[in-house]
N, C-alpha and C positions, 0 to 999 in steps of 0.2 A: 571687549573694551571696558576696562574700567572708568568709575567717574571718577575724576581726582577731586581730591578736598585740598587745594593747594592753601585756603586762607579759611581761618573762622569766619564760619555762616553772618554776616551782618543781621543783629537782631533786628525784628520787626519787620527785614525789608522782604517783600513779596516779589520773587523772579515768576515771570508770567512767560511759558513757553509759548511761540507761536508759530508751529509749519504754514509754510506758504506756497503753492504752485499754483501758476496762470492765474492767483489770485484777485487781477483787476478790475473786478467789478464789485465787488466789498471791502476790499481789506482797510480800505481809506477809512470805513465808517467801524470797522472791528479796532482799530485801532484810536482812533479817533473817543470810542466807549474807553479805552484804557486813560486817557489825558482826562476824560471827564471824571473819573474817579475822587470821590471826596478824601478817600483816603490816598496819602503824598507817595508813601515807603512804598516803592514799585521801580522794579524795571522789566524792561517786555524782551525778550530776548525773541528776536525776530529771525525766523531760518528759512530763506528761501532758495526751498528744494530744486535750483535749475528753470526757475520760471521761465517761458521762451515770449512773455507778454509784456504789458508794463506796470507786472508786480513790484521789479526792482525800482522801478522810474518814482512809482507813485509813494513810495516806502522812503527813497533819499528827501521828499519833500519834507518830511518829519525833519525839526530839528531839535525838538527835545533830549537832552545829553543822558536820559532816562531810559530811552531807546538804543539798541545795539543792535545791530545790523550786521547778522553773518549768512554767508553765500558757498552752497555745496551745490556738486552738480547731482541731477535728477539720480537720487535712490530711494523715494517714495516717502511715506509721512512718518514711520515707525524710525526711521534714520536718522530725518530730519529732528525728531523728538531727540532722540540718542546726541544728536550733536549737540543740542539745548540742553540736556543735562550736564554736559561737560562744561557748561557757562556757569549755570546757576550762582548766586551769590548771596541769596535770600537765605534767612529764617525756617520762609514759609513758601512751597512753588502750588502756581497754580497753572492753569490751562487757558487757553480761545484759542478756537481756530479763526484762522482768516476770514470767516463768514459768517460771524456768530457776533453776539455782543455780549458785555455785560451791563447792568444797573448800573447807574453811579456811586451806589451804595454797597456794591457785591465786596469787595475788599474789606471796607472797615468792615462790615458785621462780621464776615469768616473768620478775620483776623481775631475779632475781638471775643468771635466765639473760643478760637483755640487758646487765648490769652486766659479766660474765664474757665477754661476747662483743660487744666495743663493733663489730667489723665488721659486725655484724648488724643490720639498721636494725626487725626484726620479728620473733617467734616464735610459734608456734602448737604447741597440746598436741592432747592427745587427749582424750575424757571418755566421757558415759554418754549412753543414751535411758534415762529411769524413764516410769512412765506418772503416771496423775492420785494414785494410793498414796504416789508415791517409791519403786516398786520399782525394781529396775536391770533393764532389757531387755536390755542388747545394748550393747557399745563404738561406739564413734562410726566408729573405724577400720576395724571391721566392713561400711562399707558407703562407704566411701571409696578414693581410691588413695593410690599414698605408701606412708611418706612419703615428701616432699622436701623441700630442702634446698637455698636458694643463689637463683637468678632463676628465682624463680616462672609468669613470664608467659608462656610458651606450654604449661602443664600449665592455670591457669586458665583460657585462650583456649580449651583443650580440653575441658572439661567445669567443673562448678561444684562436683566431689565430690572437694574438698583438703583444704577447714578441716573445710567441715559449717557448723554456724550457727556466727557469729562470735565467740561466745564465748571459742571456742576460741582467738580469735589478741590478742596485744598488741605495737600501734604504739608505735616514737619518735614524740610529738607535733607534734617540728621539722617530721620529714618530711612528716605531715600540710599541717602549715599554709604550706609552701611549695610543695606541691604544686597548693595551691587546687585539691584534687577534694574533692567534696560526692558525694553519696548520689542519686539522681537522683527524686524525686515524681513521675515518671511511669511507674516500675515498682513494682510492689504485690507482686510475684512474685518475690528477688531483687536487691534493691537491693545487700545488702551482695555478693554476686559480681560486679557491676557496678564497686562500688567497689572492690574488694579488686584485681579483673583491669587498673582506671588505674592503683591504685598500685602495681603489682607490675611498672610499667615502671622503677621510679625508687626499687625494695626490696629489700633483699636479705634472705632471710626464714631464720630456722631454727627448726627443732623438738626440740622438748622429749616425753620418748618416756614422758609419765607421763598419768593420768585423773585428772584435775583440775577438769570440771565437768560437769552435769548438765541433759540438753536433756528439756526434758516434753514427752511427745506428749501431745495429746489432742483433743477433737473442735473446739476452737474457733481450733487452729493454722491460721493464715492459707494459712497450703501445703492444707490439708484444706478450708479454706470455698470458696476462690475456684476459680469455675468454670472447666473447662476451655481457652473459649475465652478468659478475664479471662491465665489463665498464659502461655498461649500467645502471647498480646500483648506483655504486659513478659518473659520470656524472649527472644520477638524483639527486640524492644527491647535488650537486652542482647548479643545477636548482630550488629545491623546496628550499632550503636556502637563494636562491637571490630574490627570488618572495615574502620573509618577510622581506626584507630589506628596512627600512626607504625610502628610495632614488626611491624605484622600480618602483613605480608609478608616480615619475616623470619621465622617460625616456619615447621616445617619442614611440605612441602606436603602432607602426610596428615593435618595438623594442619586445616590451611587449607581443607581437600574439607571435611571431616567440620563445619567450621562452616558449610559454605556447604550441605553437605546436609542439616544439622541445621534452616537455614532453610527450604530450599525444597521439604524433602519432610515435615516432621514439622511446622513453625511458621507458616510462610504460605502452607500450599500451597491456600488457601479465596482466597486474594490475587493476581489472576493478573498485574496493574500491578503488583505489587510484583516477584512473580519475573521479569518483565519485563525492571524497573528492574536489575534483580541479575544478568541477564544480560550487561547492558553495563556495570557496574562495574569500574574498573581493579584492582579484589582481583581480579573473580572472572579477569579476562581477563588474569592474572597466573598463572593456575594454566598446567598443559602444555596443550597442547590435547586429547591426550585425556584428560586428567582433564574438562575440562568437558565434553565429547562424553556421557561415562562418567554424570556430573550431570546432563546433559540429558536424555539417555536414562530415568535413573530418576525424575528430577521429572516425565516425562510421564508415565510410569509410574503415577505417584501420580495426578496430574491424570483421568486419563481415567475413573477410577472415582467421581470429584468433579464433571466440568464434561463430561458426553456431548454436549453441544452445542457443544462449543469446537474441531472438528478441525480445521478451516482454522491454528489459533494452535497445533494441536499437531502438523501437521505440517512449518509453520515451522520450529518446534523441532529438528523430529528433521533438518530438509536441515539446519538451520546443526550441528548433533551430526554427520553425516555427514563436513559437510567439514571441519570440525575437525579429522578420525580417520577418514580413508576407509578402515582396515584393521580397525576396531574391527567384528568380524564381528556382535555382540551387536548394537551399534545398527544396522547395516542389514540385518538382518533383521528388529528392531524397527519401524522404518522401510517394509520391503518389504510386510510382512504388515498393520499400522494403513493404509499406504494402498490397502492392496487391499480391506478391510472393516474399518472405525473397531468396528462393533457387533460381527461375531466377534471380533476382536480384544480388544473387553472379555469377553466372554462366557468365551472362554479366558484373561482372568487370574481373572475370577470363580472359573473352574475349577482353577485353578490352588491360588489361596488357598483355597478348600473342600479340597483334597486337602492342603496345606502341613500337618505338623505340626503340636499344634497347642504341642509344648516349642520350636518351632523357633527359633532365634534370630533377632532383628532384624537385621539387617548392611545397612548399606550398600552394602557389597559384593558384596550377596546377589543381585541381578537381571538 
């Protein structure tokens, strides 16, 4: 689907995307933060995904002619985004979800930031977690890095905790629509880090150091429903998309381990075709050689406590780690001891992990 650009962008005006599903117990008050806005130039392009509640009901109450109101049936939030961008009409697009809010300030400043900083093709702020009350929990920045400032895309290639939810950030719509990147419907987990990490090849983003809007937790956020293996799927999904991206093999290589470990020891490691596949990838066989030694070593690592019937594929593993990096003394002792007994060998990580800490950190680099 491309986005069509049937009219020039109306300068100044802000298209505010909003997916909606069973949204009826916030959307009155998410939308409601948009009419409070000090700043005029707005409209909310509202898409609700199939609601089967009285999202629709509570959404026609609105009569402000600022609001637009389109209706698809149930194909999840990454679609519903995709439909919202074929509306857009704005300058500048920005984001809320149905349960979120913004300041009443959040518009003018972003605008007036991108206005003041034409180099800038994007900005992003900071804001709140409130819970289902509207109390305030905790700043967003709290639990992100950053910031930063400038070409975004090997800080997003390396983890997805820059914006926080997308709220936080407002595009030039140009860049949008000539970039023809869309939201992707086959991640549930994530879409917008997907898209934020394509467009941040072709973005130059700054931030704005003020809280400006407000993300609601609560128990029916999509991050909290979907099961563990449902995340794990489009997370990977988002991982193996950025590992063919132009750009990927320039960011720098502790950038590039940490996504390739983040696949094959935390997100497919139940996938043994797939880490297979990923072992002959020109990313992965881009890295030094013992970095992937280093990765193989600990993807078996992980493996053995998951597939005790798979040694012959895991000792594969560990000769090609070997030759990779015949000095890396960790893997061939890894290597000496798995072939001399597969079953102690498990038995003593078992024992291992029973004695670890249990404040211990995760690291990569831990094994």
């Amino acid at each position: 689907m491309t986005v069509p650009l049937n009219n020039p962008l109306k300068p100044g005006l802000v298209s505010i995307m909003m997916p909606a599903y069973n949204a009826e117990k916030f959307i009155r008050a998410a939308i409601e933060s948009v009419l409070s806005q000090t700043y005029p130039l707005w409209e909310l392009i509202l898409v609700n995904d199939g609601s089967t509640d009285q999202t629709e009901k509570i959404t026609r109450e609105f009569t402000d002619p600022r609001i637009r109101l389109f209706h698809q049936e149930n194909a999840g939030e990454a679609a519903a985004r995709n439909h919202a961008l074929t509306k857009i009409q704005g300058e500048f697009l920005a984001f809320l979800d149905a349960d979120d809010l913004f300041h009443p300030s959040f518009l003018a400043l972003m605008v007036s930031y991108l206005n003041q900083h034409p180099e800038k093709d994007a900005v992003y702020c900071d804001g709140y977690y409130m819970d289902t009350n509207d109390k305030v929990l905790s700043s967003l920045s709290n639990f992100r890095r950053g910031p930063f400032e400038g070409d975004l895309f090997e800080q997003l290639v390396r983890a997805s905790d820059v914006f926080g939810p997308p709220m936080t950030v407002m595009l030039r719509s140009d860049k949008v629509i000539s970039s023809n990147i869309q939201f992707d419907p086959r991640i549930v987990i994530g879409p917008d880090w997907d898209f934020f990490t394509h467009l941040s090849q072709f973005m130059i983003f700054g931030h704005l150091n003020r809280q400006l809007c407000f993300y609601r937790v609560h128990q029916t956020n999509i991050t909290l429903t979907a099961g563990n293996a449902r995340k794990n799927h489009s997370l990977a999904l988002c991982r193996l998309k950025m590992i063919d991206l132009p750009r990927f093999n320039d960011c720098k290589e502790e950038v590039r381990v940490y996504v390739f470990y983040d696949l094959m020891v935390n997100l497919i490691s139940e996938e043994l075709n797939s880490i297979e596949w990923l072992l002959s990838h020109p990313s992965f066989n881009g890295l030094s050689p013992c970095e992937q030694s280093r990765l193989i070593r600990l993807t078996v690592i992980k493996q053995i406590f998951l597939h005790s019937g798979k040694s012959a594929t895991f000792k594969k593993w560990l000769k090609k780690a070997t030759s990779l990096c015949p000095n890396d003394q960790k893997t061939n002792l890894v290597r000496l001891f798995y072939s001399f007994s597969p079953s102690i060998f498990r038995l003593f990580l078992n024992l291992r992990e029973t004695l670890r800490p249990k404040n211990a950190p995760a690291s990569p680099f831990s094994s």
